[in-house]
C-alpha positions as CSV (number, residue, x, y, z in Angstrom):
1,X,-16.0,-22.3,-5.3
2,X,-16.4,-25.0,-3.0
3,X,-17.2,-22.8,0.2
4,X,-20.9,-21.7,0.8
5,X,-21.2,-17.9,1.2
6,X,-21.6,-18.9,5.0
7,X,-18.4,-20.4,4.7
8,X,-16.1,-18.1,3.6
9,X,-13.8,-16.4,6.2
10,X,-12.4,-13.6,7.4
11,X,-9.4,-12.2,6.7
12,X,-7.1,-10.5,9.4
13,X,-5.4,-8.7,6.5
14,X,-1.5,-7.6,7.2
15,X,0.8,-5.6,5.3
16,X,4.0,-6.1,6.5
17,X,6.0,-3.0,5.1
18,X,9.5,-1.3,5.8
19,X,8.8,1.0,8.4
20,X,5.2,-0.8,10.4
21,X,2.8,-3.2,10.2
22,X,-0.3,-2.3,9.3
23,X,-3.3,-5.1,9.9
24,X,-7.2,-5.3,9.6
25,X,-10.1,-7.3,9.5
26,X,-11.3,-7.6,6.1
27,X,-14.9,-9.3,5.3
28,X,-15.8,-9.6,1.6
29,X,-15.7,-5.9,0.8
30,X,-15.8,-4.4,4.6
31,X,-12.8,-3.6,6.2
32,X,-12.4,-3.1,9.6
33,X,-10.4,-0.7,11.6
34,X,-6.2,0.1,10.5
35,X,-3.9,-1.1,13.2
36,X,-0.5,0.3,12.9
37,X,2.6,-0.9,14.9
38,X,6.2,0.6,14.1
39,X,8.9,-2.1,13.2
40,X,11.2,-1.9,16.0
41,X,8.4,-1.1,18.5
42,X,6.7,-4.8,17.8
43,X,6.6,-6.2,21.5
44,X,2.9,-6.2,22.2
45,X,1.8,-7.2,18.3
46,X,0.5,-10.5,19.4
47,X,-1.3,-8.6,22.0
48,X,-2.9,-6.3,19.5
49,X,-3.1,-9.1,16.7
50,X,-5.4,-10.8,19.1
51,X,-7.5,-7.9,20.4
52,X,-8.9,-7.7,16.4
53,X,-8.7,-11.7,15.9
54,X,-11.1,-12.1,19.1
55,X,-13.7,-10.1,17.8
56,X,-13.8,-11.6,14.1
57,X,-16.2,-14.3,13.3
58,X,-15.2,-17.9,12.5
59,X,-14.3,-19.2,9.7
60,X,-10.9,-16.8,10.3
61,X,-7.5,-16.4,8.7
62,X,-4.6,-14.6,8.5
63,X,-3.2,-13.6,5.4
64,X,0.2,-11.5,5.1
65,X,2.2,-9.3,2.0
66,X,5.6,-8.6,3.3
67,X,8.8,-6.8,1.7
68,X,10.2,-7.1,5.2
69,X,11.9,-10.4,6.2
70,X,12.4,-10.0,9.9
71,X,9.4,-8.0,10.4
72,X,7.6,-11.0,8.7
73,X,9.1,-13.3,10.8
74,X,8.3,-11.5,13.8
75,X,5.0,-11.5,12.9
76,X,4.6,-14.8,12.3
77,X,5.8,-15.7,15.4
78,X,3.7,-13.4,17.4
79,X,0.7,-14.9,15.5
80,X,2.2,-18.4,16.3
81,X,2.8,-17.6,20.0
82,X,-0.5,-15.6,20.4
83,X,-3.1,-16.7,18.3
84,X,-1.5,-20.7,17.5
85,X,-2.2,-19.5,13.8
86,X,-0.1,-19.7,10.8
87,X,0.4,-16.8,8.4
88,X,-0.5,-17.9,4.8
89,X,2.0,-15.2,2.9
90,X,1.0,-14.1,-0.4
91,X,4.1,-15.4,-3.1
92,X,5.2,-18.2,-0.9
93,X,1.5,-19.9,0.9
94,X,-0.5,-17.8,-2.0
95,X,0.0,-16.9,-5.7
96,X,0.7,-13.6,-6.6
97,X,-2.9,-12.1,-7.1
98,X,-3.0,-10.4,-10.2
99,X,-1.8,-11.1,-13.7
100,X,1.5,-9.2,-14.7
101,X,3.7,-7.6,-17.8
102,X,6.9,-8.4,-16.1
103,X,9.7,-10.9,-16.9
104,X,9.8,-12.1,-13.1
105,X,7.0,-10.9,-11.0
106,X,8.3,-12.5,-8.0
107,X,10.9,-10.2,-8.0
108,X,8.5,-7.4,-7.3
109,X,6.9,-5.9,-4.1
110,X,4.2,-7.6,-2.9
111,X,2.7,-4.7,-1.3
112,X,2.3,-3.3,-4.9
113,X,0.4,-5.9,-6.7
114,X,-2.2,-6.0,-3.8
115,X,-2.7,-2.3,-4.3
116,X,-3.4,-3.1,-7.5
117,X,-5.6,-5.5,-7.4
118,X,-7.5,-3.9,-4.7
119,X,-8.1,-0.6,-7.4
120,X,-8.1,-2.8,-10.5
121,X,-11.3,-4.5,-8.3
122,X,-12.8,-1.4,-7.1
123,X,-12.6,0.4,-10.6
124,X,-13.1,-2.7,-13.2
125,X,-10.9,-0.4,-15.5
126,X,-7.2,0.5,-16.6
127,X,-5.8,2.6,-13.1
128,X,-2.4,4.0,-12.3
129,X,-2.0,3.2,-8.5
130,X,0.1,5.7,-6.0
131,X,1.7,4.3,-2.7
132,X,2.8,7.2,-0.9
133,X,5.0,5.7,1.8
134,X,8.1,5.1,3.2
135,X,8.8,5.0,-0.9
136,X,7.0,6.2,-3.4
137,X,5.5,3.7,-6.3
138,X,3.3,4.6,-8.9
139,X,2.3,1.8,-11.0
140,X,-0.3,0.6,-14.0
141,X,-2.9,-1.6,-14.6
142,X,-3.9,-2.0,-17.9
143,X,-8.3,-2.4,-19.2
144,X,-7.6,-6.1,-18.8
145,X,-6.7,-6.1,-15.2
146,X,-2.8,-6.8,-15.8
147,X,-0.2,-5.2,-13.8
148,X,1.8,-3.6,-16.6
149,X,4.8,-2.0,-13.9
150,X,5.7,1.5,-12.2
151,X,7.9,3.8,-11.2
152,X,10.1,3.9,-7.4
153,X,11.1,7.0,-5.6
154,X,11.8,7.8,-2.3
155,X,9.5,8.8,0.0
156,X,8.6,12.5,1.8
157,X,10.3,12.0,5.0
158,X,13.3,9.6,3.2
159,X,14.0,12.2,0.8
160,X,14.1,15.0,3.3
161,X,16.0,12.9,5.7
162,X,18.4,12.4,3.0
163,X,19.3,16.1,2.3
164,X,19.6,16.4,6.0
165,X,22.2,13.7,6.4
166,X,24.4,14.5,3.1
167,X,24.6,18.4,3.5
168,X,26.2,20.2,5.7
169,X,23.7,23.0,6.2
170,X,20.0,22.1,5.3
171,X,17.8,21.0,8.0
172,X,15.8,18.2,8.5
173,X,11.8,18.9,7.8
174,X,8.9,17.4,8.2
175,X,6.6,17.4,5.1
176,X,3.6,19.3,5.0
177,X,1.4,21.6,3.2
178,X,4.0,24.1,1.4
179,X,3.0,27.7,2.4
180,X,3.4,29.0,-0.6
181,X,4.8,27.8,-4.5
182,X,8.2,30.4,-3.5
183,X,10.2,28.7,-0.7
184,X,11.0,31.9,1.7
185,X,13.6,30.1,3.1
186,X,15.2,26.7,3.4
187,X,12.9,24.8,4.8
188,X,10.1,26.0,2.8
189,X,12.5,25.1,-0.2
190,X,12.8,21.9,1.2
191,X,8.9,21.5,2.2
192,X,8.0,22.7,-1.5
193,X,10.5,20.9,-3.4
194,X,9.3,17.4,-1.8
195,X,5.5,17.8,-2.1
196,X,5.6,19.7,-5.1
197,X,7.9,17.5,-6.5
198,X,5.7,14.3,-6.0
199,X,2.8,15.6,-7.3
200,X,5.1,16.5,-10.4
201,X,6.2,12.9,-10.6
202,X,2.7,11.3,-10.7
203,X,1.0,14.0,-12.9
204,X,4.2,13.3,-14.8
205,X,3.6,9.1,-14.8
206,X,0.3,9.6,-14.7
207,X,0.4,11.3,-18.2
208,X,2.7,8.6,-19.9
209,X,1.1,5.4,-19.1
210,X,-2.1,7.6,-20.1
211,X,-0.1,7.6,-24.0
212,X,1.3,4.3,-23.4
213,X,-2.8,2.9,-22.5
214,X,-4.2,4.8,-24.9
215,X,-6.6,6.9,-22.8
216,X,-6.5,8.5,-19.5
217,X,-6.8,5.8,-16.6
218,X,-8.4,6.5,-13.4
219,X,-5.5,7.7,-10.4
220,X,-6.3,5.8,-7.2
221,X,-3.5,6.7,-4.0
222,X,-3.0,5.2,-0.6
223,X,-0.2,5.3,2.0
224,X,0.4,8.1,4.6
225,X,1.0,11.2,2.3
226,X,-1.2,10.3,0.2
227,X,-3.4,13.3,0.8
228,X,-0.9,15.4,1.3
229,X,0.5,15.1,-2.2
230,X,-2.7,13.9,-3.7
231,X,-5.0,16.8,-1.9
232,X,-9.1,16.0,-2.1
233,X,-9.8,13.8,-4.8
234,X,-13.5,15.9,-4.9
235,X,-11.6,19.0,-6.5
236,X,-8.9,16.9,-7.8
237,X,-8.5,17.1,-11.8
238,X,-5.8,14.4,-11.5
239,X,-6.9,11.9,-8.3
240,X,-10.3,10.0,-8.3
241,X,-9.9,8.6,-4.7
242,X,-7.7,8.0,-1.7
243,X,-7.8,4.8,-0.5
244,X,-5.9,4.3,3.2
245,X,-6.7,0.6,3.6
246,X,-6.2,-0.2,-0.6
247,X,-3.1,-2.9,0.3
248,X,-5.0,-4.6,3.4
249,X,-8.2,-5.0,0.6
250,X,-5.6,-6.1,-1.7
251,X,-4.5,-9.1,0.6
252,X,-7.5,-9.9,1.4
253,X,-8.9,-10.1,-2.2
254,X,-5.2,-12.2,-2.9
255,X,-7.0,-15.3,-0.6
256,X,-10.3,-14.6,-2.1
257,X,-9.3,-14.9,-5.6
258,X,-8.1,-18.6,-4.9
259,X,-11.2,-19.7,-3.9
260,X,-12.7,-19.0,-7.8
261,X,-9.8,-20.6,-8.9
């Protein structure tokens, strides 16, 4: 490592997703406070980009994951216009930051393999990671720290959005607690058949790659159901621990890695 521990920087940390941009500062293994802007709502992001840049430290960088092209690019060019910083991006300024079990990890989202290097990091042991966002992922990382692959689904609010917009009678709901495990009516159908289904999917998942590793891996989540479909991970017999900011650690950790390299 050829920076002094003085020396190392800062990382304003951005995840650059389908639906908003989430950024922090990340230091080491402090994170600061979540910013979220909505893609499509993105006119004062150098604004807000440079409220958090101000107040970090120097040495400073920005480091970005992105599965959204034009969000990216609007990103970097607030960053650009605002700050007069370039965006290093993870899998074209970085390397990808984990070790993988696939025939062409490039090809994968970004925003996965930071979340699992951020758990692999935190837990130093085989993990299946949950992203419960706009979709839903639910991937493996084997005892040697190697992203092994997931599952895809679509998100809460996607999936109920869906049934809305390809019936011609079921209402569009909003995801929440279900009331009860019978659905009274439709919406409570609905509301149960999302939540209940997710946490069927990763108990599910969860339950294979635990054949497939051998033994029973830790479950780490993060995204904004998370805790909705994951519940408290302190009466949990399934989650260990919700993680909000477990992608922004993961980019973060992406630069740091290089630096042992």
């Amino acid at each position: 490592m050829s920076e002094t521990p003085e020396q190392i920087p800062d990382v304003l940390a951005c995840d650059v997703g389908n639906t908003a941009i989430h950024f922090a500062a990340v230091a080491g293994d402090e994170a600061g406070e979540v910013h979220v802007l909505r893609v499509g709502e993105l006119a004062t992001l150098g604004k807000e980009l440079a409220a958090v840049w101000e107040q970090m430290p120097e040495p400073r960088l920005l480091v970005a994951c992105s599965v959204n092209a034009a969000a990216l690019k609007a990103m970097e060019a607030a960053a650009q216009e605002t700050l007069g910083e370039a965006v290093l991006v993870i899998g074209r300024d970085l390397p990808l930051p984990i070790e993988t079990d696939l025939p062409d990890p490039k090809a994968i989202g970004v925003d996965r393999l930071c979340a699992a290097v951020a758990a692999f990091d935190r837990l130093g042991v085989a993990c299946v990671v949950g992203d419960f966002g706009t979709a839903i992922t639910i991937d493996c990382v084997n005892d040697e720290g190697v992203f092994l692959g997931g599952a895809i689904l679509p998100g809460l609010a996607l999936s109920a959005r869906s049934l809305h917009e390809n019936t011609d009678q079921l209402p569009e709901v909003e995801p929440a607690e279900p009331s009860g495990v019978f659905g009274k009516d439709t919406r409570q159908a609905i509301v149960g058949g999302l939540v209940y289904g997710a946490r069927g999917a990763l108990r599910e998942l969860t339950e294979a790659y635990a054949t497939a590793l051998g033994h029973w891996p830790p479950v780490i989540l993060t995204g904004g159901d998370a805790r909705l479909v994951g519940g408290d991970p302190n009466s949990s017999d399934l989650v260990q621990a919700i993680v909000p900011d477990l992608v922004l650690r993961g980019v973060a950790a992406a630069y740091y890695r290089t630096l042992v390299k």
